[in-house]
C-alpha positions as CSV (number, residue, x, y, z in Angstrom):
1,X,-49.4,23.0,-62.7
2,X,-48.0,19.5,-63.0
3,X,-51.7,18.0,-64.0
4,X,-52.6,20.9,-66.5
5,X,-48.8,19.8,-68.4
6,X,-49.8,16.4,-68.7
7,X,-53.3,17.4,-69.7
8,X,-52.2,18.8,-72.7
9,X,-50.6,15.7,-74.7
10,X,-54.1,14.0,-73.8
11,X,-56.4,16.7,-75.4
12,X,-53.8,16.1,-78.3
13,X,-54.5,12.5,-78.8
14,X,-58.2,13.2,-78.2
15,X,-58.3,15.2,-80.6
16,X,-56.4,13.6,-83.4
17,X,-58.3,9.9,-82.3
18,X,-61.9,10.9,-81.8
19,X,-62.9,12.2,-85.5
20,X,-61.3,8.6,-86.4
21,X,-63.4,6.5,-84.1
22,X,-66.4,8.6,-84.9
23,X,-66.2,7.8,-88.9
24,X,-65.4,4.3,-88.5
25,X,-68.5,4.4,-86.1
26,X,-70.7,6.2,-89.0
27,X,-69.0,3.9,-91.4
28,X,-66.7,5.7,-92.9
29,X,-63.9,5.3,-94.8
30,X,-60.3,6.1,-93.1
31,X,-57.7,7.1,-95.9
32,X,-54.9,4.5,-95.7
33,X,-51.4,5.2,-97.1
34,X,-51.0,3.3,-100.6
35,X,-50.1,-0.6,-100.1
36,X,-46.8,-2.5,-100.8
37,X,-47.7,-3.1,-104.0
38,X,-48.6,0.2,-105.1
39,X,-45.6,1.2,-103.7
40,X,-43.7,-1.5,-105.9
41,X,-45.2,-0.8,-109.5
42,X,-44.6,3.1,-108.7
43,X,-40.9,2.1,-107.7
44,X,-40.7,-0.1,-110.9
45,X,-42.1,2.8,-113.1
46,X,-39.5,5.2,-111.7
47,X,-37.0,2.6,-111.9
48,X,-37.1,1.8,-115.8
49,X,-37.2,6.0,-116.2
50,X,-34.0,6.7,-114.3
51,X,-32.4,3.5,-115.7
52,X,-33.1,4.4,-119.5
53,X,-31.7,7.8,-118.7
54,X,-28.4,6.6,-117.0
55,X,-28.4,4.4,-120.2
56,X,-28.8,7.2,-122.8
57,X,-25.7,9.2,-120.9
58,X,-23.5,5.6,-120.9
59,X,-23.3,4.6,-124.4
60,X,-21.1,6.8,-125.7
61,X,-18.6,6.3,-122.6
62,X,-18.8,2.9,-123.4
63,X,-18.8,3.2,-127.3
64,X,-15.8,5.2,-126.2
65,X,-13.8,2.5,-124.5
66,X,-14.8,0.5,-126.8
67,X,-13.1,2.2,-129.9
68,X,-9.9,3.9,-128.0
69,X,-9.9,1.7,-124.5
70,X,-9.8,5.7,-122.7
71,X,-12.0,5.6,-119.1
72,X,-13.0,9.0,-119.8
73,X,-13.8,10.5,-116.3
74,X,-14.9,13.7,-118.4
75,X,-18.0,12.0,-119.2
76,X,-20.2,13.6,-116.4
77,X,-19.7,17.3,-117.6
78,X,-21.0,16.5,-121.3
79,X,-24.1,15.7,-119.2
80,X,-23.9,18.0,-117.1
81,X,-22.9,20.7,-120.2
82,X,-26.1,19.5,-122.0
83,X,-28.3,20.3,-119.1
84,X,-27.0,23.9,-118.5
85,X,-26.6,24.7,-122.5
86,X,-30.6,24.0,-122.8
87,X,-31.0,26.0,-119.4
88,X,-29.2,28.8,-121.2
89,X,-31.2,28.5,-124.3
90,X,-34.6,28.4,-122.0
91,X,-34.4,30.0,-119.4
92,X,-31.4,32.4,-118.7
93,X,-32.1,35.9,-118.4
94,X,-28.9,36.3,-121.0
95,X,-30.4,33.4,-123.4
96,X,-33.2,33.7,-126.0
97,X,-36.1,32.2,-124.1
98,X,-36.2,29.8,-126.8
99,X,-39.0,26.7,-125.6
100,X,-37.3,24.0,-124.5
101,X,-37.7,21.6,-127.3
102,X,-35.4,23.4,-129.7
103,X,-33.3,24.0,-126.7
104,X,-32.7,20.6,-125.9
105,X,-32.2,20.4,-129.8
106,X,-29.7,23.1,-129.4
107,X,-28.2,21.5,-126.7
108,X,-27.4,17.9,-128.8
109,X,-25.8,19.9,-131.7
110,X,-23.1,21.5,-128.8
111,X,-22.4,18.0,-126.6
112,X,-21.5,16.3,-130.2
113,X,-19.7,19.9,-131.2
114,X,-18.1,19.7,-127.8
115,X,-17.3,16.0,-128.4
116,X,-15.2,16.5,-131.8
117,X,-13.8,19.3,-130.3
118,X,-12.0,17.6,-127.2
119,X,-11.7,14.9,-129.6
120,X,-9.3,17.0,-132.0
121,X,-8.0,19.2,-129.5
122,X,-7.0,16.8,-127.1
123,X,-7.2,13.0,-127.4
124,X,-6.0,12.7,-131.0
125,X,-3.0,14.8,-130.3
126,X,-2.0,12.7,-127.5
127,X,-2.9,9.6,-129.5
128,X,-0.4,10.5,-132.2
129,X,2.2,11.0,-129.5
130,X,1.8,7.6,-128.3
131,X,0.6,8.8,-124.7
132,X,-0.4,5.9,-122.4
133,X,-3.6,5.1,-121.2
134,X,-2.9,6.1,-117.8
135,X,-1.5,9.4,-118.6
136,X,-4.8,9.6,-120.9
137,X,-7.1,9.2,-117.4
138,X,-5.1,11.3,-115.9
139,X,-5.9,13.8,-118.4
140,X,-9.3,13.0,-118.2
141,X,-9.7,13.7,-114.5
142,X,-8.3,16.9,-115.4
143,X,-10.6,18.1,-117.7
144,X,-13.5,17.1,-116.1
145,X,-12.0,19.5,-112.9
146,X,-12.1,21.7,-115.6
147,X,-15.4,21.7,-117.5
148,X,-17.2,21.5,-113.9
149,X,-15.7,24.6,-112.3
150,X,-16.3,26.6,-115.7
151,X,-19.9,25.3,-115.1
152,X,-19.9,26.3,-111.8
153,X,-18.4,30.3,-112.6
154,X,-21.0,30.5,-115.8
155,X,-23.8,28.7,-114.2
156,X,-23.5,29.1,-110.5
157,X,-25.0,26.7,-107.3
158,X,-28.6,27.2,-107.7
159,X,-30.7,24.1,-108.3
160,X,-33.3,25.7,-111.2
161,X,-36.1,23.8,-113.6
162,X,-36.6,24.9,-117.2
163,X,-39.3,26.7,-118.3
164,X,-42.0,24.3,-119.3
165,X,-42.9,20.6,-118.3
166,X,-42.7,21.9,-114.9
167,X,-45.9,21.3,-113.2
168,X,-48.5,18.6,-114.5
169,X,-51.0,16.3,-113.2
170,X,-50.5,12.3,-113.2
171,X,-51.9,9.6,-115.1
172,X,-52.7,6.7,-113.8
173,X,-51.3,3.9,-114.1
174,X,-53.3,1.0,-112.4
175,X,-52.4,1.7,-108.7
176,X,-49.4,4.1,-110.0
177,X,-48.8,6.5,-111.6
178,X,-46.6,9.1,-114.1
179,X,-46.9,12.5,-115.4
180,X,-47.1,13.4,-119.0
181,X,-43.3,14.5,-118.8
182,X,-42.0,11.8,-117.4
183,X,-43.9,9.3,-119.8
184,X,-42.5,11.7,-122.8
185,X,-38.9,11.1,-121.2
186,X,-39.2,7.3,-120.9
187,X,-40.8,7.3,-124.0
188,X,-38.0,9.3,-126.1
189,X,-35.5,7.7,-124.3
190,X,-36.5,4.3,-125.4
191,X,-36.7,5.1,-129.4
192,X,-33.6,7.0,-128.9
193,X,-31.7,3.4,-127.9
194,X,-33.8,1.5,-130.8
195,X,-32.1,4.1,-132.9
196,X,-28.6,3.7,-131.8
197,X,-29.1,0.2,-132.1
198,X,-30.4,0.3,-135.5
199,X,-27.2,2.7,-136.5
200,X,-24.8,-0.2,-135.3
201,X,-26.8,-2.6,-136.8
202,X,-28.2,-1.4,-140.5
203,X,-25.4,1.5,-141.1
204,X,-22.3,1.5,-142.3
205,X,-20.8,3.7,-139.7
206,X,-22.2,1.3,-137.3
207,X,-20.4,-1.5,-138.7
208,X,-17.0,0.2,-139.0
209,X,-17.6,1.3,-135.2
210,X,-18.2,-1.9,-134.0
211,X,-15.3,-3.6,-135.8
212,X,-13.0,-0.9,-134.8
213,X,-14.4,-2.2,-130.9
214,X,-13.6,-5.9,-132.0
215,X,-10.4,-5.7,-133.2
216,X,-8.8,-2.1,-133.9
217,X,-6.3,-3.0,-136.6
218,X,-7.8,-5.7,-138.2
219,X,-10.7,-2.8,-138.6
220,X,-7.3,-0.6,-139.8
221,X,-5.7,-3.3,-141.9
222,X,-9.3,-4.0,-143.7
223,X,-9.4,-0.2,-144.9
224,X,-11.4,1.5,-142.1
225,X,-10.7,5.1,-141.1
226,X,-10.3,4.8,-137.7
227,X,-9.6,8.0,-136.7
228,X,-13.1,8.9,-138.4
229,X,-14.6,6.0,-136.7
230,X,-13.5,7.6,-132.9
231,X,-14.3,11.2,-133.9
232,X,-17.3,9.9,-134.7
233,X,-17.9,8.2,-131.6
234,X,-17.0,11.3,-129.9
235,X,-19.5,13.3,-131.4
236,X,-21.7,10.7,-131.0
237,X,-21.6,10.1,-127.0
238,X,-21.3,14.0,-126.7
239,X,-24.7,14.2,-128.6
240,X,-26.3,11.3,-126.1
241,X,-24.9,12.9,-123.1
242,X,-26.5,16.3,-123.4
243,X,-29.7,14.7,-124.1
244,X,-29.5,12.5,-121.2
245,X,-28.4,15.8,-119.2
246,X,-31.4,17.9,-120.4
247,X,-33.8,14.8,-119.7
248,X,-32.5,14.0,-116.2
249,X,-32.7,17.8,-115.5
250,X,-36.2,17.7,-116.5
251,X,-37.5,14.8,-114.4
252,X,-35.5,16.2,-111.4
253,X,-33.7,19.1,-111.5
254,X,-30.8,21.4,-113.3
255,X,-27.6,21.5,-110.9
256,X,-23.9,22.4,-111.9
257,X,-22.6,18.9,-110.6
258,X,-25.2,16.7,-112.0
259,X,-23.4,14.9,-114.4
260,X,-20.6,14.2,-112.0
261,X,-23.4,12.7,-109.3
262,X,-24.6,10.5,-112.4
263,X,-21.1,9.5,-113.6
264,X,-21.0,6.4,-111.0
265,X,-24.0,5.2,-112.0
266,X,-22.8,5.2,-115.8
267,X,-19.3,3.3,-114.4
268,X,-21.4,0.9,-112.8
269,X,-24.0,0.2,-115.7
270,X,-21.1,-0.1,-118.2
271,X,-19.3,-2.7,-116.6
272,X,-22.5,-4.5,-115.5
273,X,-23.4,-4.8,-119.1
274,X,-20.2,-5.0,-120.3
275,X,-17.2,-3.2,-121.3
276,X,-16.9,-2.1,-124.7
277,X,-20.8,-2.9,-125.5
278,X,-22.9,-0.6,-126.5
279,X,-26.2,-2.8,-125.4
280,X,-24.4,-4.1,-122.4
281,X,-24.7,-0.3,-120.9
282,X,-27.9,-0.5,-122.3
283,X,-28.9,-3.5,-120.2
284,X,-26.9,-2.8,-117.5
285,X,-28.3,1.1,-116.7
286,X,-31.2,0.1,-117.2
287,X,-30.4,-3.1,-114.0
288,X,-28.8,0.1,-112.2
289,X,-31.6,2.0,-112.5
290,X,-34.4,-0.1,-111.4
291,X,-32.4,-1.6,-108.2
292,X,-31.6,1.8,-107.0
293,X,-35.3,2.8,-107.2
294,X,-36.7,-0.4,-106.0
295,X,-34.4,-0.6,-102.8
296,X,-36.2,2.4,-101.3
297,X,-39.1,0.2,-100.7
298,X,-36.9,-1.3,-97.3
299,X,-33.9,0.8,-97.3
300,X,-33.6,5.0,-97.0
301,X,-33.1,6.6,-100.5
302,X,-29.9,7.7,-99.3
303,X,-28.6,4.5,-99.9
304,X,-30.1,4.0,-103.1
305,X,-27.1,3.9,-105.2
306,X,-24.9,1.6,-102.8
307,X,-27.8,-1.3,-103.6
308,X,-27.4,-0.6,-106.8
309,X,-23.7,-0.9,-106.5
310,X,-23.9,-3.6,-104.3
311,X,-25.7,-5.4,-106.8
312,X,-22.7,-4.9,-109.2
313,X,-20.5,-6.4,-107.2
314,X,-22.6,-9.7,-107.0
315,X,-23.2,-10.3,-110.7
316,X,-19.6,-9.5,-111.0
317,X,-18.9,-12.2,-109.2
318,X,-20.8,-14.7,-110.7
319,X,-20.0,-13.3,-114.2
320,X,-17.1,-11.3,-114.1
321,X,-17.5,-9.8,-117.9
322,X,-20.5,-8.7,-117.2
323,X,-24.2,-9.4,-118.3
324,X,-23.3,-9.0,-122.2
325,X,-19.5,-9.1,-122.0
326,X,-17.0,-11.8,-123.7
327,X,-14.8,-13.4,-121.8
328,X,-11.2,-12.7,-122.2
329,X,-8.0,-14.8,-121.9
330,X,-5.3,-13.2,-120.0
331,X,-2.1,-13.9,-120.0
């Protein structure tokens, strides 16, 4: 009985080794796993995805600081609002069954919606009361407790895809590759940053928001509106983050705490880029992205965002204003 037991593992490995030795005997050719360097570009591709993404979502919490110096922990459920609003639209036995480019359309118009109203509703009142900035992230923390758990009632805790893009084949790219989706993410995602950068560049909004971010009341005392200028950036990060939600839930997937999973990776590209800097988060998610992607070529992908983070901590070191930051003197 003891023989026929150990008999059994041997047949195993005869069986698994033989057919090998027998095609490298005829000549054949044994499929090998894809090389390191394979491995790398594909890492690199997914990288510069996932880091233009995080960056689309982090401009307007750092246009944000920028303009009213608020940390606005909230930021995470625009995203996450964005995602579920198109999922609503698309795919929701309640919604329209609209296709999912007018519902991620759809969904823009409601994060910048959503964006002048908490802006109204909430931060200006508090602004003309003089509230601190502490109370202000306090509040902050607060509403994003609240936006989440009303996702969580309307939405519920089943992961879900939209309708289309769902399933597709890959191209190839040299020894990688992407599919047609996720090429049509990166893609977007990178004319949408040209834009914003050629609205604070060429515009006159874009002016009058980055001099209310250099110096708010020189920017007053020179005739700016400021309080159009913030409402205005409200509306604007709401609009960026409900984008970025609907594109990260189409490369991955549609969950009711999304946005909060994604809001450390914003922190952490902001203030690698630079506080306050609209192409400091730029830069910075875009760093964020392709370390977390490339350390799963030695490390688990569990620890994918502590690299990342870890790498933060370096540079901040070295530089502690960031990558595109000015350097301040305190005190």
């Amino acid at each position: 009985m003891r023989c026929q037991r150990m008999l059994v593992p041997v047949l195993a490995l005869a069986l698994v080794t033989v057919p090998v030795i027998s095609a490298r005997a005829q000549g054949e050719e044994v499929p090998r796993g894809p090389t390191f360097a394979a491995r790398a570009l594909q890492a690199l591709i997914d990288g510069i995805q996932f880091g233009v993404i995080i960056a689309i979502t982090s401009v307007g919490l750092s246009l944000i600081f920028g303009t009213i110096h608020l940390i606005n922990f909230a930021h995470g459920e625009f995203v996450t609002i964005g995602a579920t609003f198109a999922f609503f639209l698309n795919v929701s036995a309640g919604g329209p069954g609209w296709h999912l480019i007018p519902s991620a359309a759809a969904a823009v118009v409601f994060g910048a919606l959503l964006g002048w109203a908490v802006d109204r509703g909430v931060w200006r009142p508090l602004r003309a009361r003089g509230t601190g900035l502490i109370n202000m992230f306090i509040v902050t923390i607060g509403l994003s407790l609240l936006l989440r758990h009303v996702v969580l009632v309307l939405y519920g805790t089943r992961p879900a895809s939209y309708a289309q893009y769902d399933i597709q084949n890959t191209i190839g790219l040299g020894s990688a590759g992407i599919t047609p989706r996720d090429l049509t993410v990166t893609l977007l995602s990178v004319l949408v940053l040209l834009g914003i950068a050629a609205l604070l560049q060429k515009t006159r909004i874009g002016t009058a928001v980055r001099a209310v971010s250099a110096n708010r009341d020189l920017a007053e005392a020179s005739g700016i509106d400021v309080q159009r200028v913030v409402l205005f950036v409200w509306m604007l990060g709401g609009g960026l983050a409900a984008l970025g939600g609907v594109f990260f839930g189409l490369v991955e997937i549609v969950t009711w705490d999304m946005g909060f999973k994604l809001l450390l990776l914003m922190f952490a590209g902001i203030i690698l880029g630079g506080l306050g800097s609209a192409y400091g988060a730029m830069v910075g998610s875009l760093v964020i992205g392709v370390v977390a992607q490339m350390s799963t070529l030695w490390f688990p992908v569990d620890l994918q965002y502590a690299w990342a983070l870890l790498v933060l901590i370096l540079v901040l070191l070295v530089r502690p204003q960031g990558i595109l930051g000015r350097a301040e003197r305190v005190g």
